[in-house]
C-alpha positions as CSV (number, residue, x, y, z in Angstrom):
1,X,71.1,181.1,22.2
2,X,73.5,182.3,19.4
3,X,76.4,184.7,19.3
4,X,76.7,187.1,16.1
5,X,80.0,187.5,14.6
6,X,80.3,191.2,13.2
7,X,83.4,190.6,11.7
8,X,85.3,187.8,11.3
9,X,89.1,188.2,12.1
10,X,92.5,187.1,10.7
11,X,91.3,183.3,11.5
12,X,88.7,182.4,13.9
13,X,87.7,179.0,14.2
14,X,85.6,176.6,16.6
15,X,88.0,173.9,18.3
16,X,87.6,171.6,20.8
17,X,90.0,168.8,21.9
18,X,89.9,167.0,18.3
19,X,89.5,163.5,17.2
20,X,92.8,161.4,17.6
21,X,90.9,158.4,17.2
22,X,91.2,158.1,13.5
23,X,94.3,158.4,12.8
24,X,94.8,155.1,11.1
25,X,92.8,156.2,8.7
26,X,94.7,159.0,7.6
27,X,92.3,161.8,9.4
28,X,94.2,164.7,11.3
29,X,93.7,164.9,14.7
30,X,93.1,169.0,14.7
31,X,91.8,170.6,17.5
32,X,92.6,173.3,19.5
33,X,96.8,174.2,19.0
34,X,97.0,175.4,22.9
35,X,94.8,172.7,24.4
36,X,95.6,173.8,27.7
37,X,94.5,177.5,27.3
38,X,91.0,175.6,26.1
39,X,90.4,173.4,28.6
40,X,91.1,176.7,31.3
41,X,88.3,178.5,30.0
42,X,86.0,175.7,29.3
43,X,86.5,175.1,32.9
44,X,86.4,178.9,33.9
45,X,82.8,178.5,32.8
46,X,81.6,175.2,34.4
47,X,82.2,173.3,30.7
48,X,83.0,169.7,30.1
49,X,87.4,170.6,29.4
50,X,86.6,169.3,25.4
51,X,83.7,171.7,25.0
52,X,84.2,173.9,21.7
53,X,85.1,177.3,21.8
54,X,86.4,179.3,19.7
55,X,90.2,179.5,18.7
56,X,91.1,182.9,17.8
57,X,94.5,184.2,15.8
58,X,96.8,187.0,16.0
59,X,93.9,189.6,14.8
60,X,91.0,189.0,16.6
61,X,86.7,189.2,15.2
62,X,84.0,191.1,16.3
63,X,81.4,189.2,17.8
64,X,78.0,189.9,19.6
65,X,76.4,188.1,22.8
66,X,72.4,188.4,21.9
67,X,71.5,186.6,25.2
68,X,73.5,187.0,28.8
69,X,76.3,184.6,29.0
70,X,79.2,183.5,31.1
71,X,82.2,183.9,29.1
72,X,86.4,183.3,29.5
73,X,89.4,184.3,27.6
74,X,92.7,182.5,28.1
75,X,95.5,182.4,25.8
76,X,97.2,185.1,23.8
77,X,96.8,188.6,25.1
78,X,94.8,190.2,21.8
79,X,93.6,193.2,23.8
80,X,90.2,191.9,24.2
81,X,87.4,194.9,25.0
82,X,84.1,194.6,26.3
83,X,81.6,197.5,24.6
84,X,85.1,199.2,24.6
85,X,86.3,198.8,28.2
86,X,89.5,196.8,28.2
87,X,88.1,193.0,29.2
88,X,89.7,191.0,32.3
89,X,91.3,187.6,30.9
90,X,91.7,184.2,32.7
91,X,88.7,184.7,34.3
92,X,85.1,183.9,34.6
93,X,82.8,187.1,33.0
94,X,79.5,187.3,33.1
95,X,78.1,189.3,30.0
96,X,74.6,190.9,29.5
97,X,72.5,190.5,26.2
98,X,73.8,192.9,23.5
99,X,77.2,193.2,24.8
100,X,80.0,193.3,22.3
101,X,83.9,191.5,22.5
102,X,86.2,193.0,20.1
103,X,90.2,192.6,20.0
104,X,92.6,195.1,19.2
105,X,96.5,194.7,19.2
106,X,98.5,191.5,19.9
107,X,100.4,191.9,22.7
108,X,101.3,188.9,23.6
109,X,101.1,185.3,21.6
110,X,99.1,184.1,19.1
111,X,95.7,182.4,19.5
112,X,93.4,183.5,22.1
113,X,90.6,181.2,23.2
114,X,86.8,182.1,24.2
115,X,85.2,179.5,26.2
116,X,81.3,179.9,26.6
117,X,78.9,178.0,29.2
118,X,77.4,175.6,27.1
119,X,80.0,175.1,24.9
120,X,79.6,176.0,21.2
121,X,76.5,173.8,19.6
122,X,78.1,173.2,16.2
123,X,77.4,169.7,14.8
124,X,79.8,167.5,15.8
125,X,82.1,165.3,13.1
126,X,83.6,161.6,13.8
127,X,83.0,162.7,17.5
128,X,84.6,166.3,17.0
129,X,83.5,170.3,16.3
130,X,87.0,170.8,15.6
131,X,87.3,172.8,12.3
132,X,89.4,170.9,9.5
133,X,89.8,173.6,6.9
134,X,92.1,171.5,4.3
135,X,89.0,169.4,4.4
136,X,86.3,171.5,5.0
137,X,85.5,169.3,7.9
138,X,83.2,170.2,11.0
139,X,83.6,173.1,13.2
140,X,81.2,176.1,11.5
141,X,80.3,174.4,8.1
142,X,84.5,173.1,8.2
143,X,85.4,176.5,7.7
144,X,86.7,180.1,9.7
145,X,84.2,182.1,10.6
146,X,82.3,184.8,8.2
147,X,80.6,188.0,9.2
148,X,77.2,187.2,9.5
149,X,77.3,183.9,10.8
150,X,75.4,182.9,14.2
151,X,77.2,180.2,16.4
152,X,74.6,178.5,18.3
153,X,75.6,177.8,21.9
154,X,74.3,175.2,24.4
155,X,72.5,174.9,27.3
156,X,74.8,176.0,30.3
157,X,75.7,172.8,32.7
158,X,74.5,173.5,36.8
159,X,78.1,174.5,37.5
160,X,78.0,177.4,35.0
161,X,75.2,178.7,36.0
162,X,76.1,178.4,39.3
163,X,79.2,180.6,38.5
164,X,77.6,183.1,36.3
165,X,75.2,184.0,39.5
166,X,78.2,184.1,42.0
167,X,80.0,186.5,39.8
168,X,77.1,188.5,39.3
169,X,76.2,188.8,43.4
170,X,79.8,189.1,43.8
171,X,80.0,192.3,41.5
172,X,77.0,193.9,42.8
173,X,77.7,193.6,46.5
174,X,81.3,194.9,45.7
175,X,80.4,197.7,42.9
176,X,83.2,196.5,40.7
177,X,79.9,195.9,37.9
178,X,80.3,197.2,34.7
179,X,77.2,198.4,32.5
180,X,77.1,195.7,30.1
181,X,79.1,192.4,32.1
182,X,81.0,191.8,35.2
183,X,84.3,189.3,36.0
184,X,85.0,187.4,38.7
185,X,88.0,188.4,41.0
186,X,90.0,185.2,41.3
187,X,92.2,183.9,38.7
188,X,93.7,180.2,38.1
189,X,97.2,179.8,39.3
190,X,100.1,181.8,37.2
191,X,100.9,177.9,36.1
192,X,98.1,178.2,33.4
193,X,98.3,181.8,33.0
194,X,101.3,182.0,31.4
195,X,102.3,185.3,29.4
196,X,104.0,183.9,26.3
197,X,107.8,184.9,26.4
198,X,108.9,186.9,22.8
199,X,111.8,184.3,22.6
200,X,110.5,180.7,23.6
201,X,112.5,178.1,25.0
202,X,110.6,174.8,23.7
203,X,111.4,171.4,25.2
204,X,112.0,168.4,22.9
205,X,113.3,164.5,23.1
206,X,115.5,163.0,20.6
207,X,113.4,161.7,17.6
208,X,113.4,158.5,16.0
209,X,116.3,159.2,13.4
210,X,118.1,161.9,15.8
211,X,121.3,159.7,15.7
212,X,121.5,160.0,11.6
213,X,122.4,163.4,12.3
214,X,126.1,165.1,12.1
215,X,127.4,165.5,15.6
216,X,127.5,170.0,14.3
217,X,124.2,169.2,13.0
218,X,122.8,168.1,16.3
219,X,124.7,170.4,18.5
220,X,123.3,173.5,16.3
221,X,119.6,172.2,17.0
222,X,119.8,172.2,20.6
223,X,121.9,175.7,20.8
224,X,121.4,178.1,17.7
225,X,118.0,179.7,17.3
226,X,115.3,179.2,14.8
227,X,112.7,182.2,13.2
228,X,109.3,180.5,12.2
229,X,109.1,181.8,8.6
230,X,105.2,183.3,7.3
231,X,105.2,179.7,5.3
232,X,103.4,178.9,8.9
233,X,99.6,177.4,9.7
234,X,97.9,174.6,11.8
235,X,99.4,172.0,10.4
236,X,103.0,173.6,10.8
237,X,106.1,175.6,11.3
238,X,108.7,176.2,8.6
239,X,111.4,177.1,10.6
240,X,114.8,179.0,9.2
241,X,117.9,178.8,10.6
242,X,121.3,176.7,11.2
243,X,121.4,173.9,8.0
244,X,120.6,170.4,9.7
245,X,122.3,167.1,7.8
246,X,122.1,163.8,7.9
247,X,124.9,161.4,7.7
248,X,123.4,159.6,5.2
249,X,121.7,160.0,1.6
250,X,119.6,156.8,2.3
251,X,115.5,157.7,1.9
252,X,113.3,156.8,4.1
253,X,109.8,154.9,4.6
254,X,107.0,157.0,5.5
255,X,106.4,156.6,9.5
256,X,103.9,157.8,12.0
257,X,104.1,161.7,12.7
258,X,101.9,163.6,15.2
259,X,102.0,167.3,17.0
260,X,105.5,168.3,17.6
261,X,107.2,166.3,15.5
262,X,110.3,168.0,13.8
263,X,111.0,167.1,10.7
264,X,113.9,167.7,8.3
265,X,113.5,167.8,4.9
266,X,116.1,167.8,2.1
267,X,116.8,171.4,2.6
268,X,118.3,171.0,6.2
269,X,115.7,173.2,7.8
270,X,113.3,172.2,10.0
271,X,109.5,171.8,10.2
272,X,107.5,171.9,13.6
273,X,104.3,170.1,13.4
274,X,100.9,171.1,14.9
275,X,97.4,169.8,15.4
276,X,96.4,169.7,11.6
277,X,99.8,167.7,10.8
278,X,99.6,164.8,8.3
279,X,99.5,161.5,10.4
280,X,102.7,159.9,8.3
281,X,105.6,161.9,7.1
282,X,108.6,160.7,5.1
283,X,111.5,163.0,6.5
284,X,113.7,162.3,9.3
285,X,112.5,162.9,12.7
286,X,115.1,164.9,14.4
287,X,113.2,165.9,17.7
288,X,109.5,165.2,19.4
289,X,108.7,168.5,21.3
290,X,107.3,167.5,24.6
291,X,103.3,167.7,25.7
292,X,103.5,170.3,28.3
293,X,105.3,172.8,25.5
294,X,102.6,172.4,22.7
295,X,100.7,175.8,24.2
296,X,104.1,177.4,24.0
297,X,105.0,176.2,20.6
298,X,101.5,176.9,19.4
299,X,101.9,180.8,21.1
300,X,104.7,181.6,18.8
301,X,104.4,184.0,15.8
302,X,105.6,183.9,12.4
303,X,109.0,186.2,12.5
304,X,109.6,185.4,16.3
305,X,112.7,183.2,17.3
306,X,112.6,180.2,19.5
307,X,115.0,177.7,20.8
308,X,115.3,173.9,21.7
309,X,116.4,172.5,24.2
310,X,116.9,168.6,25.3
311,X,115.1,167.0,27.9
312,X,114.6,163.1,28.8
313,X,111.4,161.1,28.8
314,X,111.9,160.8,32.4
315,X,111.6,164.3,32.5
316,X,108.8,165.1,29.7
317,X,106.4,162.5,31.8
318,X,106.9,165.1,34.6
319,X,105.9,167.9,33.4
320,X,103.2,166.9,31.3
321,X,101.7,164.9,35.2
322,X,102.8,168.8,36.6
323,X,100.7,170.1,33.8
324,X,97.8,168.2,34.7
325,X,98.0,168.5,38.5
326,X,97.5,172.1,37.9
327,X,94.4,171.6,35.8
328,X,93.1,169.3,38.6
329,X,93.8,171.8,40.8
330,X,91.5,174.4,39.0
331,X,89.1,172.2,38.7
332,X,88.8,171.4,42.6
333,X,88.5,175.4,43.2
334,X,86.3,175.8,41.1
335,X,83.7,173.1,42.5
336,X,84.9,174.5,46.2
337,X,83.9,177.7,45.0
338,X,80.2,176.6,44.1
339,X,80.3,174.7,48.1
340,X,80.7,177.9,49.5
């Protein structure tokens, strides 16, 4: 089983849930930048939540199913078609042989995220298919997809299948069919499909050198807002806007940096870190945004504004357990669904 990619898009690559257990080593993490939009649609289609799909950016490929499938889209609204009917989102969809996904517009956010039953049969790296690209490590040959290239997909697990044949019966007996693919009529809860906001609000906890901040410096993080420049990719956000200083000239040693860490460098404006960040850094740490808002972070575009705002751990811990109790939740539906 293989999908054909027609063309390739802006950036398409195949993510899963990365590797974060080689950090120590000095080897990114990577993985998908919304993690919670790919372990939706992984579970949409009866997939293990750290399946590989395929993380897809602002402009979105061509591709080609060449066998039936049970597909799901989560994430950024791209305008996604089916043979060029508009194509249902957060949702399972079952598609025939032949049948073509395209994306038009972005709408709203920035990566989109195409879960397959079976999960994406790349060769996996130091335990990952996450795609590297500084390194040119795993995912498709540790680069973004190519027109012409073939993804090979696996087997689909019981619980995909299962699904794929209730949506199927389900569109037949109601009509709601279309020629080439059909969508099941339920949707997760609006929780985890979330229509990124054009002006985010991302929540953050003091970082490790907060306190060698100016007082105005500090107060301007937490209030003013910040435009992610085009100097922007997986490993980061250069951010422009109020001058952040320290109270001190004194350099630092290099320390532990992950997804979410801001940074400060010299230059008083701020970096946001992502998946593909370098695991030490040797700027001050002025913030740590929280879990639960890495999707949101991650669905912010290059030119768009977005804010901070201070939370406690107490708090962070909350929503990231909130966060999980709603993928749980999916998960029990789904397997209700297959009792029925």
């Amino acid at each position: 089983m293989r999908i054909s990619i027609l063309r390739p898009g802006l950036l398409t690559t195949v993510q899963d849930l990365g590797r974060p257990a080689y950090q120590h080593l000095g080897i990114v993490v990577s993985g998908a930048l919304d993690a919670v939009a790919l372990r939706a649609a992984n579970l949409l289609v009866g997939n293990d939540e750290c399946a590989a799909g395929l993380e897809i950016t602002l402009l979105g490929p061509t591709l080609r199913f060449e066998v039936g499938h049970l597909i799901a889209l989560t994430g950024a609204d791209l305008s996604p078609t089916l043979d060029g009917q508009p194509a249902p989102m957060h949702r399972p969809v079952a598609v025939r042989a032949g049948t073509v996904l395209a994306f038009g517009a972005a709408r709203a956010g920035c990566r989109a995220y195409l879960a397959v039953a079976g999960g994406l049969a790349v060769p996996p790296v130091l335990g990952s298919r996450s795609t590297y690209l500084r390194a040119g490590l795993g995912g498709w040959h540790g680069r973004a997809l190519r027109a012409g290239d073939e993804l090979p997909v696996g087997a689909p697990t019981a619980a995909g299948q299962q699904l794929r044949q209730a949506v199927v019966a389900a569109s037949l007996a109601t009509g709601c069919a279309a020629p080439g693919w059909a969508a099941a009529r339920w949707t997760p809860s609006p929780g985890l499909c979330r229509v990124p906001r054009p002006q985010p609000i991302i929540r953050a906890v003091r970082g490790p050198e907060y306190e060698q901040f100016a007082g105005a410096s500090q107060q301007a993080f937490w209030r003013e807002p910040f435009i992610i420049t085009p100097a922007a990719d997986r490993m980061g956000y250069r951010l422009r806007g109020p001058e952040l200083r320290r109270k001190t000239d004194a350099e630092l040693l290099s320390s532990a940096v992950t997804f979410g860490t801001v940074q400060v460098p010299p230059g008083g404006q701020p970096i946001a870190l992502l998946a593909d960040a370098q695991t030490t850094g040797g700027y001050p740490r002025l913030a740590q945004v929280i879990t639960a808002d890495f999707g949101t972070l991650a669905q912010a575009r290059p030119g768009q504004a977005l804010r901070f705002q201070e939370v406690s751990l107490a708090e962070a811990q909350g929503l990231y357990l909130a966060q999980e109790r709603r993928l749980r939740a999916l998960r029990r539906a789904i397997f209700l669904k297959l009792l029925a």
